[in-house]
C-alpha positions as CSV (number, residue, x, y, z in Angstrom):
1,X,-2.3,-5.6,13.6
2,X,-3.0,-8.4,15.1
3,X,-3.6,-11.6,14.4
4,X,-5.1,-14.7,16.4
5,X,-4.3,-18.5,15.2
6,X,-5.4,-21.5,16.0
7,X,-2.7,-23.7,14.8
8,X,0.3,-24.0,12.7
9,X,-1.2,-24.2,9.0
10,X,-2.9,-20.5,10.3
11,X,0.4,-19.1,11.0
12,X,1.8,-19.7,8.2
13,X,-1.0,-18.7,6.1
14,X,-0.9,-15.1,8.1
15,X,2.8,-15.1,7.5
16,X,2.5,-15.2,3.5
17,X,-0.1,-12.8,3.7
18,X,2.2,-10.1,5.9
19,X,5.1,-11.2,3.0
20,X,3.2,-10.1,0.9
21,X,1.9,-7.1,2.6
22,X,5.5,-6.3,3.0
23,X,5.6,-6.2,-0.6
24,X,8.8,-9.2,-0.4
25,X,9.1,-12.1,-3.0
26,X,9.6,-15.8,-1.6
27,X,13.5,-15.0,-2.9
28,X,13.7,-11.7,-1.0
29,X,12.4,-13.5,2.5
30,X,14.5,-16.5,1.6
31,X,17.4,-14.0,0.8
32,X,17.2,-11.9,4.4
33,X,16.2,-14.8,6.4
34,X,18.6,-17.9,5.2
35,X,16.2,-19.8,4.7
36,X,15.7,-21.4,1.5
37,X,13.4,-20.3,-0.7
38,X,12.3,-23.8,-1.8
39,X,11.1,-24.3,2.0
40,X,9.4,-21.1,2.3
41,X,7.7,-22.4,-0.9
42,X,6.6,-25.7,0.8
43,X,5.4,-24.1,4.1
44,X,3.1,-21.7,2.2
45,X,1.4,-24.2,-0.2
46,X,1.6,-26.5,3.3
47,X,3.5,-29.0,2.2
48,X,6.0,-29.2,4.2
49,X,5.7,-27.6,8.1
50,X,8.3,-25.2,9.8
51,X,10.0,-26.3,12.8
52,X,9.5,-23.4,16.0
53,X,12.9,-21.9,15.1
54,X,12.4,-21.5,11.7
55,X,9.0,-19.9,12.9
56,X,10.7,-17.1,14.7
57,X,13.2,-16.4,12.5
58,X,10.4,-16.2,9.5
59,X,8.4,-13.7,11.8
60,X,11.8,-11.8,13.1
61,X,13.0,-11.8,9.2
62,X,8.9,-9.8,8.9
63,X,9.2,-7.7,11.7
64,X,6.5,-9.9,13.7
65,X,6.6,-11.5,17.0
66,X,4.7,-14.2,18.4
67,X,3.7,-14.2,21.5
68,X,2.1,-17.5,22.9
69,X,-1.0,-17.2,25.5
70,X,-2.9,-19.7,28.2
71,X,-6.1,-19.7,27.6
72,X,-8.5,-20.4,30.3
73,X,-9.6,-24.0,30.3
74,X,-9.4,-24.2,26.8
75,X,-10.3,-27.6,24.8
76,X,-7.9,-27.1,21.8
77,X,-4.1,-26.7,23.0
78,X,-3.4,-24.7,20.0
79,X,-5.7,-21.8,20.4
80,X,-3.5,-18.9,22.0
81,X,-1.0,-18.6,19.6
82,X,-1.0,-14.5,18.5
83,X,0.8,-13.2,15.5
């Protein structure tokens, strides 16, 4: 599956969806990833925003990758990101 995002708030709104697809609890994620479940709490209820490494560890941690694309002559600097 994939997934197209526009900007950061999207991402993380596709990653609590494929956490939850993935059947894992906040704890669980928290648990295989290191990071702390009170932070994965804030960046799903966006009020608090990942740095890039915590992004790809929370996509490695669910089995994702994210690949970044150029678009051509794009307005918006943030459209190309692909989950």
């Amino acid at each position: 599956m994939e997934i197209k995002t526009h900007n950061k708030k999207q991402l993380l709104v596709a990653f609590k969806r494929f956490r939850k697809l993935a059947s894992l609890s906040q704890e669980q994620l928290s648990e295989n990833s290191g990071i702390p479940q009170s932070s994965i709490s804030k960046f799903e209820n966006g009020t608090r925003e990942p740095g890039l490494a915590t992004l790809f560890k929370v996509a490695s941690t669910l089995g994702l990758e994210i690949v970044v694309r150029k678009k051509e002559r794009t307005k918006n600097p943030d459209e190309g990101l692909v989950i």
